[in-house]
VEXMI-58031 format. One record per residue: residue number from 1; x, y, z of N, C-alpha, C in turn. Coordinates in steps of 0.2 Angstrom, whole numbers. Example, Ala and Ser with C-alpha at 12.3 -4.5 7.8 and 13.67 -1.06 7.14 Angstrom:
residues 2
+-----+-------+-------+-------+-------+-------+-------+-------+-------+-------+
!  nr !    nx !    ny !    nz !   cax !   cay !   caz !    cx !    cy !    cz !
+-----+-------+-------+-------+-------+-------+-------+-------+-------+-------+
!   1 !    66 !   -28 !    39 !    62 !   -22 !    39 !    66 !   -16 !    39 !
!   2 !    64 !   -11 !    35 !    68 !    -5 !    36 !    64 !     0 !    39 !
+-----+-------+-------+-------+-------+-------+-------+-------+-------+-------+
//
This chain:
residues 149
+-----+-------+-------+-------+-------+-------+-------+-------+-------+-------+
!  nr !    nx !    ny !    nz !   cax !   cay !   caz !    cx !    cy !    cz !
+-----+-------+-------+-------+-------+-------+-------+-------+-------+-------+
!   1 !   -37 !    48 !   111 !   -41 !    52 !   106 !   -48 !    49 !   106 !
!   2 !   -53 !    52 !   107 !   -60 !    51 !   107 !   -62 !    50 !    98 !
!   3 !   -64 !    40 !    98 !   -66 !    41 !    90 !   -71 !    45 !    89 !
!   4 !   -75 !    47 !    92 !   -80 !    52 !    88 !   -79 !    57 !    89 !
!   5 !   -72 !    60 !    88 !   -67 !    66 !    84 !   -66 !    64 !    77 !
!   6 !   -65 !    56 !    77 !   -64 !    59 !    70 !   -72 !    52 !    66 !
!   7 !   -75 !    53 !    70 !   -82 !    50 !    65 !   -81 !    44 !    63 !
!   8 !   -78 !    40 !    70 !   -76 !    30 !    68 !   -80 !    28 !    74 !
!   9 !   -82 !    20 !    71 !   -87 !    17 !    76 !   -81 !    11 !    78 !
!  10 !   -78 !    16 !    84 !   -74 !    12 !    87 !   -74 !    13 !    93 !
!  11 !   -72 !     6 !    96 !   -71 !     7 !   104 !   -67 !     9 !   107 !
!  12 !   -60 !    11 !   104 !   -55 !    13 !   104 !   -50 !    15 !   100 !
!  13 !   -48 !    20 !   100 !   -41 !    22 !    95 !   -37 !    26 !   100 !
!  14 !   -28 !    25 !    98 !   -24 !    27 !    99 !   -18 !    28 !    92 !
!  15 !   -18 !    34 !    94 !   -13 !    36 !    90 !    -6 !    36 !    93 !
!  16 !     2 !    35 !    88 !     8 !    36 !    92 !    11 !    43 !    89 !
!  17 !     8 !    47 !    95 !    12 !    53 !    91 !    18 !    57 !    91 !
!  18 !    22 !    52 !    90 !    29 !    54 !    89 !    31 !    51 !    82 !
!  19 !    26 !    47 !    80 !    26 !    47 !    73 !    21 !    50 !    67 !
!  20 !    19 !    53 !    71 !    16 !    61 !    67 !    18 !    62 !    62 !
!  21 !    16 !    66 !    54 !    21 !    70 !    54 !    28 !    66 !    51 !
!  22 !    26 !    61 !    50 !    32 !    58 !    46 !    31 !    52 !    40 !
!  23 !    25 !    52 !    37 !    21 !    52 !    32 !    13 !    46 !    32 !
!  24 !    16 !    43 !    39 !     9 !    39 !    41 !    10 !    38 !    49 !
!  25 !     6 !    39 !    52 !     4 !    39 !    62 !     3 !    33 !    61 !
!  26 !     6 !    32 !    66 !     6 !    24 !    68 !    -2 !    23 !    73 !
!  27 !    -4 !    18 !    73 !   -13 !    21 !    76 !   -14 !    11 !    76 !
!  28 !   -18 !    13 !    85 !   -21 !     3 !    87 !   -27 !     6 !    89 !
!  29 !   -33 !     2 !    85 !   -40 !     3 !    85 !   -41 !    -5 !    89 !
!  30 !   -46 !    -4 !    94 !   -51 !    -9 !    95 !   -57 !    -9 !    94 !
!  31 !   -59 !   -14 !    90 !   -67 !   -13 !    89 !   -70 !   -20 !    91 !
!  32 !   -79 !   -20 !    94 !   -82 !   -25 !    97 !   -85 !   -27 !    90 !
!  33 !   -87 !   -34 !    90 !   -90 !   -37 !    84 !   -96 !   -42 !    87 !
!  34 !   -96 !   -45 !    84 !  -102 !   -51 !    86 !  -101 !   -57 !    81 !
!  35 !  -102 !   -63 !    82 !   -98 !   -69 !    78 !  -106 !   -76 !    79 !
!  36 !  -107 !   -77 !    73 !  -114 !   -81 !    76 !  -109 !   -88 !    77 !
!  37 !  -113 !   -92 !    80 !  -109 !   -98 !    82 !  -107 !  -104 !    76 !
!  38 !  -110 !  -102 !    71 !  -108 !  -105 !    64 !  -101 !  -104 !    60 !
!  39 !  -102 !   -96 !    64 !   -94 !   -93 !    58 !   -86 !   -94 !    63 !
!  40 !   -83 !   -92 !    60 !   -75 !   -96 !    64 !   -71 !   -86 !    63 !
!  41 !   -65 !   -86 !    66 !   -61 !   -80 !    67 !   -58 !   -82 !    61 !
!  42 !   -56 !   -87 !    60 !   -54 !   -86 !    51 !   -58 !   -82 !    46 !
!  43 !   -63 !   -84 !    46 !   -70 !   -82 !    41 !   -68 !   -72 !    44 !
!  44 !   -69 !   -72 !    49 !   -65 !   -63 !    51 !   -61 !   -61 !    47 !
!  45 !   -57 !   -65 !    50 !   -50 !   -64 !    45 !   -49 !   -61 !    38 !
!  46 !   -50 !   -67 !    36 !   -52 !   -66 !    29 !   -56 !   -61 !    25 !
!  47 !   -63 !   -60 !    29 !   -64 !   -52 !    25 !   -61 !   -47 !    28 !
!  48 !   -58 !   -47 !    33 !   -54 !   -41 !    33 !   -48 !   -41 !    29 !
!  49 !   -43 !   -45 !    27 !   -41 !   -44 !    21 !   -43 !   -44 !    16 !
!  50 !   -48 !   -45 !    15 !   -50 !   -45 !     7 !   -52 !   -38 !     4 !
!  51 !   -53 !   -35 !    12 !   -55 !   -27 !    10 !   -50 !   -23 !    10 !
!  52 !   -44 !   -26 !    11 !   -36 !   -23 !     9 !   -33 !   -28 !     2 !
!  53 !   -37 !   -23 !    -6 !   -34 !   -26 !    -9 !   -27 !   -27 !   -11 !
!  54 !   -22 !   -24 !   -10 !   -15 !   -22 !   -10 !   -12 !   -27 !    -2 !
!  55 !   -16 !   -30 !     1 !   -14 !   -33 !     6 !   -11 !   -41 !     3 !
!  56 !    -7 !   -41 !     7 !    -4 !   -48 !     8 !    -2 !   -50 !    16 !
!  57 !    -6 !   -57 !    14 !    -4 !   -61 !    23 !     2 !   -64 !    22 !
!  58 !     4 !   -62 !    26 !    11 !   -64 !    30 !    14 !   -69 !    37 !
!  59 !     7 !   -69 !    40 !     6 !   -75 !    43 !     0 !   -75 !    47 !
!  60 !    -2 !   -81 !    52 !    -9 !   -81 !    56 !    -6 !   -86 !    60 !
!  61 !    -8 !   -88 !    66 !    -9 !   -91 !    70 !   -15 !   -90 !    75 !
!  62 !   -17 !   -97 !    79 !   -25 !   -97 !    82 !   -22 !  -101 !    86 !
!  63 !   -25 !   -98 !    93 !   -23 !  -103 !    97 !   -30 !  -103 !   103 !
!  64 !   -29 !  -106 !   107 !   -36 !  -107 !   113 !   -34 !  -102 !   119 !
!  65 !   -37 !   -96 !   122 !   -37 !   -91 !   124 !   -41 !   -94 !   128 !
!  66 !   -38 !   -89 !   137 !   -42 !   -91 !   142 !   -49 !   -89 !   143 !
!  67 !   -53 !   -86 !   139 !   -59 !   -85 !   138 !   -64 !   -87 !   130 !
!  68 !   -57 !   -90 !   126 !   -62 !   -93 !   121 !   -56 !   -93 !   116 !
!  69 !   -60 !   -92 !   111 !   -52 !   -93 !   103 !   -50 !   -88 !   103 !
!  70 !   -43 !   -88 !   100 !   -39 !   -81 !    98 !   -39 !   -83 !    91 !
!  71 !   -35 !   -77 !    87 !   -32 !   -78 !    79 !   -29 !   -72 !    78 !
!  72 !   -24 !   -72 !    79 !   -18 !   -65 !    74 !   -16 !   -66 !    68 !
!  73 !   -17 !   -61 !    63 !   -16 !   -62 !    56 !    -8 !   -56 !    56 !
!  74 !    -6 !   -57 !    52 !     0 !   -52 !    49 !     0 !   -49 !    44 !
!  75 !    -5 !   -44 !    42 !    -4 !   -42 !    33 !     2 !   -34 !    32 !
!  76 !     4 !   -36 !    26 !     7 !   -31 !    22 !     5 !   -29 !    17 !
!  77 !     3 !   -23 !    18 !    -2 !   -16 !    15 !     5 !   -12 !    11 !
!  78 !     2 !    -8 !     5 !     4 !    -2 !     3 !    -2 !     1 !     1 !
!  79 !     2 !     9 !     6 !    -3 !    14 !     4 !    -1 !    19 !     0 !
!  80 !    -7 !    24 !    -4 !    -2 !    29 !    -6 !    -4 !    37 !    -1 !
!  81 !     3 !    38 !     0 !     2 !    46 !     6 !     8 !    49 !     1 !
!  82 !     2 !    54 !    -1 !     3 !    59 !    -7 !     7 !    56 !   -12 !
!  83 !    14 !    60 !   -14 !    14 !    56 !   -20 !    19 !    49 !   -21 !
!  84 !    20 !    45 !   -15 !    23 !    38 !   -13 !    20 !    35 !   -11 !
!  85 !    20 !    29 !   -11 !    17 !    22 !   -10 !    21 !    21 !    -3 !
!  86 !    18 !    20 !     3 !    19 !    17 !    10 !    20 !     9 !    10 !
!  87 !    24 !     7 !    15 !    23 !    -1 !    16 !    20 !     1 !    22 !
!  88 !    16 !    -3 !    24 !    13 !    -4 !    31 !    12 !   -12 !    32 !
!  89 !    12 !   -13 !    41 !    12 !   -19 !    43 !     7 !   -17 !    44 !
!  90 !     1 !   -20 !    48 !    -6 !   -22 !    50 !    -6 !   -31 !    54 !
!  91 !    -5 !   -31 !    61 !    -6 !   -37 !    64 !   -16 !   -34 !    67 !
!  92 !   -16 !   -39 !    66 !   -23 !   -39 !    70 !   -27 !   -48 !    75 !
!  93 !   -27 !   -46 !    79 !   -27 !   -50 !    83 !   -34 !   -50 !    86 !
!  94 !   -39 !   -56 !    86 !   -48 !   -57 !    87 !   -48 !   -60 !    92 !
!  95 !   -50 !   -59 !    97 !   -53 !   -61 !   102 !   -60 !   -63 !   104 !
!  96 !   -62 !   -70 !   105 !   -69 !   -73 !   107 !   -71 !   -71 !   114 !
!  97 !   -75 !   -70 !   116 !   -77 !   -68 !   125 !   -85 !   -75 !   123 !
!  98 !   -82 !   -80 !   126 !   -87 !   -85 !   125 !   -93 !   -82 !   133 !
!  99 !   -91 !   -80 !   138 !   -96 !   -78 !   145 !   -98 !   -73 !   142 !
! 100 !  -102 !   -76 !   138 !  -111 !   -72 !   137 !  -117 !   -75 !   140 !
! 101 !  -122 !   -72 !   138 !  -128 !   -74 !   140 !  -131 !   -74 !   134 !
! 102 !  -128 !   -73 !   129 !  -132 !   -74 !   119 !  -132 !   -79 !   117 !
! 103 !  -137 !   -85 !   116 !  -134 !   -91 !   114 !  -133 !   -90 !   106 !
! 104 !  -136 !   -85 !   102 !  -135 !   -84 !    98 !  -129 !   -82 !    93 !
! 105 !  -124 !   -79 !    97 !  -118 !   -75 !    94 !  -115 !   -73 !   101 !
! 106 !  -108 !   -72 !    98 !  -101 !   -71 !   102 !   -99 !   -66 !   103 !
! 107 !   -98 !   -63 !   107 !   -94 !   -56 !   107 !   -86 !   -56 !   106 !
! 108 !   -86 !   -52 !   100 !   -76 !   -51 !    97 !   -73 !   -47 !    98 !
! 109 !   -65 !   -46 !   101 !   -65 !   -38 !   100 !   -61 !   -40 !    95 !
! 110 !   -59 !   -33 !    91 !   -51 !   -35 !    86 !   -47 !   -29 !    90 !
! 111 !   -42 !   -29 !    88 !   -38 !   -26 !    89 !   -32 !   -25 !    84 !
! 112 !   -31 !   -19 !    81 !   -27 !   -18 !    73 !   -21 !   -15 !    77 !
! 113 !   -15 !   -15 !    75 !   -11 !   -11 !    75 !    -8 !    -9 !    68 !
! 114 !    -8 !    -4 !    65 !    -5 !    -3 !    58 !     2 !     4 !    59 !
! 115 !     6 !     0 !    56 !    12 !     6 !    56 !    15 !     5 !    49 !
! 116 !    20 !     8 !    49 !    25 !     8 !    41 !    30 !     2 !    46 !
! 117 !    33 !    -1 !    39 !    39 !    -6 !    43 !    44 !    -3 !    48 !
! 118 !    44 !     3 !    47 !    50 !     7 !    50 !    47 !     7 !    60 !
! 119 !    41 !    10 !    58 !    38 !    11 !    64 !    34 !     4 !    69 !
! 120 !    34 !    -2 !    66 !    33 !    -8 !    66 !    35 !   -10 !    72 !
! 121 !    40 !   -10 !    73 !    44 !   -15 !    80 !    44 !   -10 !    87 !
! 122 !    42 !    -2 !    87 !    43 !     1 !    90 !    36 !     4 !    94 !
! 123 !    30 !     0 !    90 !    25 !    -1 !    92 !    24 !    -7 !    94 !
! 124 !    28 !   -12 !    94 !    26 !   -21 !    96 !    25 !   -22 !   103 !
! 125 !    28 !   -15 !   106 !    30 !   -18 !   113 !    24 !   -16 !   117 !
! 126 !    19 !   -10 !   114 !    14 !    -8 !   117 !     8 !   -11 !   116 !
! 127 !     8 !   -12 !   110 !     2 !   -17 !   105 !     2 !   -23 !   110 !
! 128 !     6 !   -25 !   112 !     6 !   -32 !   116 !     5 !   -31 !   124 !
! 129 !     6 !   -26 !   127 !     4 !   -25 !   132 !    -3 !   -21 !   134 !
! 130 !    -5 !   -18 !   128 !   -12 !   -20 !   128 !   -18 !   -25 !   125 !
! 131 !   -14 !   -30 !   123 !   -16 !   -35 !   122 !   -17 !   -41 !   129 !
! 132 !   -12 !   -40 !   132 !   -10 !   -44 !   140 !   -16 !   -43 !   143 !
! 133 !   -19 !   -37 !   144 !   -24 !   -34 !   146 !   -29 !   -38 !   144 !
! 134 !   -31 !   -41 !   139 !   -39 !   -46 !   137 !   -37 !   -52 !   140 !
! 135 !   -30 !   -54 !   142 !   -29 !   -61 !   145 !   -28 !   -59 !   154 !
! 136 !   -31 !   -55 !   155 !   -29 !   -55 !   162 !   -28 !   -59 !   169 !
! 137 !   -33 !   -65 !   168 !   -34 !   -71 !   171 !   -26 !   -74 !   170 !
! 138 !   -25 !   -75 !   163 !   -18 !   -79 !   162 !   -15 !   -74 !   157 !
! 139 !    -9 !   -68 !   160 !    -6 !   -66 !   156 !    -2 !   -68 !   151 !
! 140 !     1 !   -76 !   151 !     5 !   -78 !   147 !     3 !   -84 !   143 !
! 141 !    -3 !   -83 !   142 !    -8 !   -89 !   136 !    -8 !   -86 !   131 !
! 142 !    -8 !   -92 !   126 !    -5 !   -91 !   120 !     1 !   -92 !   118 !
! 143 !     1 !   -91 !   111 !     9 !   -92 !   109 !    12 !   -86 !   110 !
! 144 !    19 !   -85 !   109 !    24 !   -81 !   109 !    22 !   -72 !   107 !
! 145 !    21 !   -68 !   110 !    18 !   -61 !   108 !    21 !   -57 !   105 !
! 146 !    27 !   -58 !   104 !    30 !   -54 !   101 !    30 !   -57 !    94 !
! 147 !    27 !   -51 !    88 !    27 !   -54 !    81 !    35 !   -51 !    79 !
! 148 !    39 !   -53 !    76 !    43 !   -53 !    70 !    40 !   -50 !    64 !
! 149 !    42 !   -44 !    60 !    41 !   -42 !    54 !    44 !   -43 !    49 !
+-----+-------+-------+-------+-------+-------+-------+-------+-------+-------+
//
């Protein structure tokens, strides 16, 4: 799906449409950032939770990526879709790309995958194979890619 169908400044969106239609689409956005050399993927982190108030982290880990730092967070979101309250996961995983030519700042990608618990594990296995994709050099750097919910 082309994000500028629906008016997002993203790099990428993907929706699971077979969970259409069943009160939240399950959907993994990637979006590019910039990181000055001061600030840390934690400091990311955290305002992107912060702007999920009903959010709670559930876990984070950072490890050294073959092209620079990594950090995946776990949050648990509720939302309301019509008249119930949603559980949703939200893993988000940041990516450094230190091979610039910016002495200034960093190129980041995130990458979000948000689904309902139910929908959670049945998207793990994709979310992470296109994650494999930003380690291409070394598919298997990093810690363990399969998150647990």
């Amino acid at each position: 799906m082309s994000p500028g169908e629906l008016n997002l400044d993203v790099a990428f969106l993907a929706i699971k449409l077979d969970t259409h239609g069943s009160g939240f689409t399950a959907t993994v956005v990637i979006e590019g950032m910039t990181m000055k050399p001061d600030s840390s993927l934690a400091e990311l982190a955290d305002d992107a939770a912060a702007a999920h108030p009903t959010g709670i982290m559930v876990g984070r880990s950072a490890w050294e990526g073959p092209r620079g730092p990594r950090l995946r967070q776990v949050l648990r979101l509720t939302d309301r879709a019509g008249p119930r309250l949603q559980r949703l996961v939200r893993v988000e995983e940041y990516a450094v790309f230190r091979e610039t030519s910016l002495p200034t700042e960093f190129p980041v990608l995130r990458a979000t995958s948000t689904a309902t618990l139910e929908q959670a594990e049945a998207i793990a296995a994709d979310f992470e194979l296109m994650l494999s994709a930003l380690d291409s050099d070394s598919p298997t750097a990093g810690p363990s890619r399969l998150h647990r919910l």
